[in-house]
N, C-alpha and C positions, 0 to 999 in steps of 0.2 A: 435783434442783436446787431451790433458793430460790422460792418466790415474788416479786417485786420487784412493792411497794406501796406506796402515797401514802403520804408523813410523816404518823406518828398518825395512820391508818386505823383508827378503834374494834375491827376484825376483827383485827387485827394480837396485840392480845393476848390476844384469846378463841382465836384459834388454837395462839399458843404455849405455853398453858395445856394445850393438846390435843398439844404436841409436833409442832406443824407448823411445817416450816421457812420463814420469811418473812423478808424482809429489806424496807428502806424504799426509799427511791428514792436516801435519800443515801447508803448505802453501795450499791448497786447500778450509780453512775456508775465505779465503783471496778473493776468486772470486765469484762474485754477480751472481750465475748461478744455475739452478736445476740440479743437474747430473743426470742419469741412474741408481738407485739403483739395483747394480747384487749381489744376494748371489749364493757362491757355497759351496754348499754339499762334501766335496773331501773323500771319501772313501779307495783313493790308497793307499798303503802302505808310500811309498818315498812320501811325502808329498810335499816337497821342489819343485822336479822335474815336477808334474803336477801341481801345482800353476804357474811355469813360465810356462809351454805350454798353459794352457788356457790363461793367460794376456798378452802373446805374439798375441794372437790369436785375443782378447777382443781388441787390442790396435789400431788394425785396423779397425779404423772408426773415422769420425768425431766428436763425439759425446764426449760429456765428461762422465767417467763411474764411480761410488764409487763401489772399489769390497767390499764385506765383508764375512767374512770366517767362515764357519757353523761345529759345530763339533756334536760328538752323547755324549748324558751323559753315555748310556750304552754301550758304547765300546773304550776302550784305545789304540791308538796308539802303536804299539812293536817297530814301524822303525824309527821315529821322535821324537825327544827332546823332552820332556814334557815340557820346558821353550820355546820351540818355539810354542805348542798349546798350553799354557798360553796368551802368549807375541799375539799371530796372529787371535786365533778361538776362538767361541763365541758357547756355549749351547746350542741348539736348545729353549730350556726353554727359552733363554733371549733373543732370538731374536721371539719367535711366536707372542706377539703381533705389531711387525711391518710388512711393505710391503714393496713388493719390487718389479721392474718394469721385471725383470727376476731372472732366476734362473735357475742355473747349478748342476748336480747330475752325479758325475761320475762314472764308476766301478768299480768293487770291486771284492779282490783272493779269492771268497766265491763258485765262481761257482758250486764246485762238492757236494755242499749242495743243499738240498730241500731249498724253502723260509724260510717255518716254522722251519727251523731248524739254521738259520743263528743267533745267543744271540741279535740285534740290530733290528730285524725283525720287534717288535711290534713298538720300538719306528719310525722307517720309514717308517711305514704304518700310522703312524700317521702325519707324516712329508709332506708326498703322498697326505694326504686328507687336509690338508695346505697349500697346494701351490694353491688350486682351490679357497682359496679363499682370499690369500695374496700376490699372484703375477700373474702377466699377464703373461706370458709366459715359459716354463721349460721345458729345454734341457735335456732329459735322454740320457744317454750314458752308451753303452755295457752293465755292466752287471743292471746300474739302468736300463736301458730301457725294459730289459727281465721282471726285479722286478715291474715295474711301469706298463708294460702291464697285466700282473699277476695278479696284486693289484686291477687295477684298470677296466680290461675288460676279467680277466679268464683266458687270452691267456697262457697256459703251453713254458714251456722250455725241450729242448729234447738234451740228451749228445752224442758228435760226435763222432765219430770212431778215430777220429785223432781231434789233435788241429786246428783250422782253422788259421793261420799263415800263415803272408803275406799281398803282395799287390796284391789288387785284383778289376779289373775292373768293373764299375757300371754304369748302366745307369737308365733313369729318365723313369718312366713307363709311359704307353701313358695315354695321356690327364690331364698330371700336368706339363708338360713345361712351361708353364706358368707361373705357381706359382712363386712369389716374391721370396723364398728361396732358385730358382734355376737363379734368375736372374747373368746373364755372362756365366754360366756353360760352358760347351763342352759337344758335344754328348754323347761321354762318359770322365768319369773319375775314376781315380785312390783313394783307402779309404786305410787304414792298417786295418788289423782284428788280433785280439791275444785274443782268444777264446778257450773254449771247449764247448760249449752248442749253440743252435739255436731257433728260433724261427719260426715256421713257417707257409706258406702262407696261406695252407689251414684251418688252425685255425683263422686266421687274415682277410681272406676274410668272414667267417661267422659271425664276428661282424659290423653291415652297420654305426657304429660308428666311426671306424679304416681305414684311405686308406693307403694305400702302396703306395709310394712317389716314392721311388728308389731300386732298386736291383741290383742282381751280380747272373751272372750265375753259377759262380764259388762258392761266398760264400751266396748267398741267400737273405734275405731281407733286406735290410740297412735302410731305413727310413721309420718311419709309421707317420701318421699325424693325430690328433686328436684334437678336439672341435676348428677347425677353425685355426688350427697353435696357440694356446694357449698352448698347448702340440706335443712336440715333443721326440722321440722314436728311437736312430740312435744304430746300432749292430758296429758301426767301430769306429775308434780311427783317425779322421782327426785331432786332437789333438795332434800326436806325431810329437816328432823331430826327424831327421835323424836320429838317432843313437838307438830311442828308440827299436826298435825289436830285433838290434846288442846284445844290452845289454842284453835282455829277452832271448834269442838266446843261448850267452856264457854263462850265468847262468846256465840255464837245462843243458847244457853240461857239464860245469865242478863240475854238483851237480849228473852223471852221468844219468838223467831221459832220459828218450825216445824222444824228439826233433829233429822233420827235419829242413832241412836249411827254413829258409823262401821263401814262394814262391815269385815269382817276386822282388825279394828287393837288391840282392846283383847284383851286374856288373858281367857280364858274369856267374850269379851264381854262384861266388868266394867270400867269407866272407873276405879273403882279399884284395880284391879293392873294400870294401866297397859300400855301396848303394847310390844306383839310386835315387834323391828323385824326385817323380814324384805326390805327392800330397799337394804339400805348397799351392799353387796358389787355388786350391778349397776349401782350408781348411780356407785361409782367406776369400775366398766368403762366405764360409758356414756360419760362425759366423757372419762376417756384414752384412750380409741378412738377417739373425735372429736376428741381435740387432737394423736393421733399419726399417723392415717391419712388427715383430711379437711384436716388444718389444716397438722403440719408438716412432712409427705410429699407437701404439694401446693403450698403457698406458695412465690413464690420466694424467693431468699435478697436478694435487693434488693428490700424491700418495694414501693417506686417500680412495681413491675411487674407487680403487681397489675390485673388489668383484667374 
């Protein structure tokens, strides 16, 4: 099934160029269907670029989806059009009294701050305690997912020695193989991380609220899972496109900051024969297993009743 997206969505035709089925919202009034109500939260700077990696990502699934796009009142975009957060995103103010059957919260270039230090802090903590009871299910990602566990179970954030950069091998911790959001998986598999802060185990195993889904030996805990797969908690970025680390990569360099090569990502760890992509295929698991088993095998079919 379709996507259904904002009229002139810039994603819109970088997907279709990719042969992904999207439709707008004006012909989407047109089919007698309930879609999947998704808000995302996008945080990122380049606004453009992570709306198409998540609805590339969303767009694999049967399912029909309506995205709609969350912005903060108290924090303005520096990298993005102001007519394109007119034109695309919506207040948080004007969308809290609706629901929504998921929801998406990205990360954010805040890391080398405390929480309470971040200007946007109070309004996403209120954002936080909203989602518990206007949407069914909510995907934290990297630095929401540190924010989210913070906010919502204590858990602290601790700053790394080096940036955690890279691909980096993960597997499913014992006795959650099982679980529906590892359905198709491989033994192990491959995440990206573009980090400077962790979270970790030892903090996370003494709340019996929190399990830990997936980890990496190398970069540490990747998924935590909480109230039933209604909340989800990922430190990685299966969201990126090949090129995203590239990019992240040549910036630090030519802005002369301290940046190693990424680990695992380029071909023969050569920046010029480019990278190896070796996490598409779980990235599209990971999202249609949380938009098929968390989101629309749990949501009701009268969104209203959402609680």
């Amino acid at each position: 099934m379709p996507l259904n997206l904002p009229d002139k969505l810039p994603a819109i035709d970088l997907l279709k160029e990719e042969n992904i089925f999207v439709i707008d919202s004006s012909r989407a009034t047109t089919q007698d269907i309930r879609p999947l109500r998704i808000v995302i939260l996008n945080l990122m700077p380049i606004k453009v670029t992570t709306e198409t990696d998540l609805i590339r990502l969303l767009s694999n699934s049967p399912l029909q989806i309506e995205v709609c796009f969350m912005k903060l009142k108290s924090h303005t975009s520096k990298n993005t059009p102001i007519e394109h957060m007119k034109a695309f995103y919506h207040d948080f103010d004007v969308l809290r009294d609706q629901k929504f059957d998921g929801m998406i919260i990205t990360g954010a270039p805040v890391e080398h701050l405390d929480f309470e230090e971040v200007n946007y802090w109070t309004e996403i903590q209120e954002i936080f305690d909203w989602t518990r009871t206007h949407v069914t299910s909510t995907f934290y990602i990297c630095w929401a997912a540190q924010a989210g566990l913070y906010h919502h179970y204590g858990i602290p954030k601790y700053p790394l020695e080096k940036k955690m950069f890279g691909i980096f091998e993960h597997q499913i911790c014992e006795g959650f193989k099982q679980l529906p959001i590892f359905r198709g998986f491989d033994d192990t598999f491959f995440v990206p991380h573009s980090r400077h802060t962790e979270v970790r185990r030892s903090d996370i195993d003494r709340c019996p609220e929190l399990q830990i889904i997936s980890e990496s030996a190398e970069s540490g805990v990747h998924m935590v899972m909480a109230r039933g797969g209604r909340e989800f908690f990922v430190t990685g970025h299966s969201e990126y496109s090949p090129y995203t680390l590239d990019t992240e990569y040549r910036r630090d360099l030519g802005k002369g900051l301290p940046i190693e090569i990424p680990r695992n990502y380029y071909r023969n760890n050569d920046p010029e024969q480019g990278p190896l992509v070796r996490w598409r295929s779980v990235a599209n698991l990971l999202f249609a297993n949380w938009l098929n088993y968390y989101v629309y095998q749990e949501t009701p079919y009268d969104i209203n009743e959402i609680k």
